[in-house]
Structure formats: structure tokens, C-alpha cells
N, C-alpha and C positions, 0 to 999 in steps of 0.2 A: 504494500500500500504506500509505504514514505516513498518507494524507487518509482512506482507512479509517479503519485504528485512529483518528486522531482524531475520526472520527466517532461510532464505537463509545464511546468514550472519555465524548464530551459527552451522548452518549443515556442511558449508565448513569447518568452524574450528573445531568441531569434528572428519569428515572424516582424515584433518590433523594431526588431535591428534594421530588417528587409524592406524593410515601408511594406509588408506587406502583408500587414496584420486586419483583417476585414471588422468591421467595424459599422453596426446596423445603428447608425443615428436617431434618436426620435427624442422629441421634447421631451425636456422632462423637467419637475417640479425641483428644486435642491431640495426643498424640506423631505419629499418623500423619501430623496435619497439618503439621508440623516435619519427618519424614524425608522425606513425598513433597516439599516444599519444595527442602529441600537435596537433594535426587537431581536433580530438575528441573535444577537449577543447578550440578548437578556438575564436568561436563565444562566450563564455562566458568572455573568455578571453578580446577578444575587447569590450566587453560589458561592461567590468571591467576596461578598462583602462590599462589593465597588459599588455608589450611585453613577448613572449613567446619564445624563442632561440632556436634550437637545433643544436648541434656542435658532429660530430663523427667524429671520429680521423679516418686517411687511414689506410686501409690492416688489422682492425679488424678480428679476428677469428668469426668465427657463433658459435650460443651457441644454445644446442640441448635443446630446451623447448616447451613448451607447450604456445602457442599462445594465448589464452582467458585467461588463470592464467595470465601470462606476462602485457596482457594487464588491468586485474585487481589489477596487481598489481603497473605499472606505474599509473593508473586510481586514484587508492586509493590517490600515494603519489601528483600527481597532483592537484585533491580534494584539498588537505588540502595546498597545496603553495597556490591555487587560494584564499580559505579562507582567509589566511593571508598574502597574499602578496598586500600594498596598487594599489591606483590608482596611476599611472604611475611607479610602481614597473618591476620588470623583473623576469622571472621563468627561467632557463635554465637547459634543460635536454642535458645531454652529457654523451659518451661513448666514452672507453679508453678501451686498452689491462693492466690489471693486471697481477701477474704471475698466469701464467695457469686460468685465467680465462678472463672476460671482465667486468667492471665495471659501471654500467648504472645509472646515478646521477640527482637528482631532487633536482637545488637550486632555494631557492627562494630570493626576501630582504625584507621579513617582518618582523615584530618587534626582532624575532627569540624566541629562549626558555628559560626560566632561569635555570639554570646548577641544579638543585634541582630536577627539572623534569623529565632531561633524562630519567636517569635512569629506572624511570618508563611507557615513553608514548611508550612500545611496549605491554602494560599490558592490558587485554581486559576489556573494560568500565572504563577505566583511560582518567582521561580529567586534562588538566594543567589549563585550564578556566575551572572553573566550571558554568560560564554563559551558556554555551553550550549544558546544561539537558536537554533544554526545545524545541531544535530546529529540533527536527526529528533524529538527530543524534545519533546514537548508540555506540558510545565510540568503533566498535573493529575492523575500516578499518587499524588501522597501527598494530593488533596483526595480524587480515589476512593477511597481505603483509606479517611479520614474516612467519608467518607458510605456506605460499606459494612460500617464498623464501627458506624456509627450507626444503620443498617437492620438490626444486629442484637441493640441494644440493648447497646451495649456506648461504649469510651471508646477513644483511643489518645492517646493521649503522645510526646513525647522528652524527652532530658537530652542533653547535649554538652557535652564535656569540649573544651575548642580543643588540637590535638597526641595528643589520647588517643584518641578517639573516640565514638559517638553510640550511643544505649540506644531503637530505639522500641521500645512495653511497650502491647498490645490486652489490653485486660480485656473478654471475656466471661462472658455471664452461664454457673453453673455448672450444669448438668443434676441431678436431683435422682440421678442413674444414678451407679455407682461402676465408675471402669475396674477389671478383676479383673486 
């Protein structure tokens, strides 16, 4: 099953490499993509002790994307706040209107990252714990989110506070469409 999904894993990031990753476009709301998010992740969530937030700002634009990437790719950065975010910690996913785009944010208040790291944790099979060889984990959900954000013309980011916690922030581009 792990040799799967690792397989699945390096296929998607190829096709990305190739421009030639298909990609069925359709409106879509941000907010939706933030509550089916956190529902997916619910029950692990309370299992964990985490509250889970989501906050979308009014009269957001729709961003023309691809739904199952979208959702792989809040999935990914979700993953990794649940990882690290303690018991009784908080994840909040939120969207906002940026210029010409909309900005979709997965913070968490786990330990956060040390500023050495950045730099590198969008790098495939980059781990800042190197504890974490041994757990199934294949080091390349935050390069897919990359290359999935970037197949959809879009950027992703982090910020990391060390002790406070870590901010990533997907700018998509914004739909000329207005959520009612």
C-alpha cells in the first residue's frame, strides 16, 4: 500500500514536471474547499485533541480549479498541521480575496519550523525531522502541493514562527465569477 501511494505520488509529480498533468477546471467556491477539507479531517482531528476552524471572508471571487488536485492539495497541507499541531492545539484554514487572486491558508500552533528549513521543505524527500524515514512517509506531499499549485497557476508559501506555529498561504488565481 505505502509502494503504491509512492508510486502514485512520483507519477503526479512527473506529469507536473511535463506540463502534462490534465486538469478538469470548474468553479468552485474557496469556502467549500476549506469545509470539505476540514470534515475530511474531522474525526482525526477530535481524535487528536486539535480544534479545526474554518473562516472565509464575504463576496470571495470562485477560482477556476480542479476539485480532487484542490482537494489534494489542502489534504497534503492539512496532513502535516495534524502531524504537528499538539493536543488541544488549533489548525485554521481561511480564505481571503488577494489581488487578483484568493488566498487559501492552512495555520497551525505546532512547534512551527526552524528558519534553516524553509527554505528547503518544498524539496521532494526533504524532511526537517529526520525521525520521520521510518514512518511510511515519503518526504514529497508539500513538493506535490508545489507542483499542483503551480499547475494551476498559482504560488504557495510558508512563514514559521519557532514555538508559535507555521502559516502555508496558496494564492490562486481569482475567477472573474463573484460567490453570491
Amino acid at each position: 500500500q505505502l509502494l503504491s501511494h509512492l508510486v502514485d505520488d512520483l507519477r503526479t509529480l512527473s506529469l507536473a514536471d511535463a506540463g502534462e498533468l490534465t486538469l478538469n477546471r470548474v468553479p468552485i467556491a474557496p469556502g467549500d474547499c476549506l469545509e470539505r477539507t476540514a470534515a475530511s479531517q474531522a474525526a482525526l482531528a477530535a481524535q487528536q485533541s486539535v480544534e479545526v476552524r474554518v473562516q472565509v471572508a464575504p463576496n470571495l471571487p470562485l477560482i477556476e480549479a480542479d476539485r480532487e488536485r484542490i482537494a489534494q492539495i489542502l489534504g497534503n497541507l492539512m496532513s502535516n498541521a495534524l502531524r504537528y499541531t499538539p493536543k488541544g492545539g488549533t489548525i485554521m484554514l481561511s480564505a481571503e480575496a488577494g489581488v487578483e487572486s484568493v488566498l487559501l491558508r492552512v495555520s497551525d500552533t505546532g512547534p512551527g519550523i526552524e528558519p534553516e528549513y524553509l527554505p528547503h521543505i518544498f524539496q521532494r524527500f526533504y524532511r526537517a525531522d529526520e525521525s520521520r524515514t521510518t514512518n511510511g512517509e515519503s518526504g514529497l506531499g508539500l513538493a506535490i502541493a508545489k507542483s499542483l499549485v503551480e499547475a494551476h497557476g498559482g504560488t504557495i508559501t510558508v512563514e514559521s514562527i519557532v514555538g508559535q506555529g507555521t502559516t502555508f498561504t496558496v494564492a490562486l488565481p481569482a475567477s472573474t465569477q463573484i460567490l453570491a
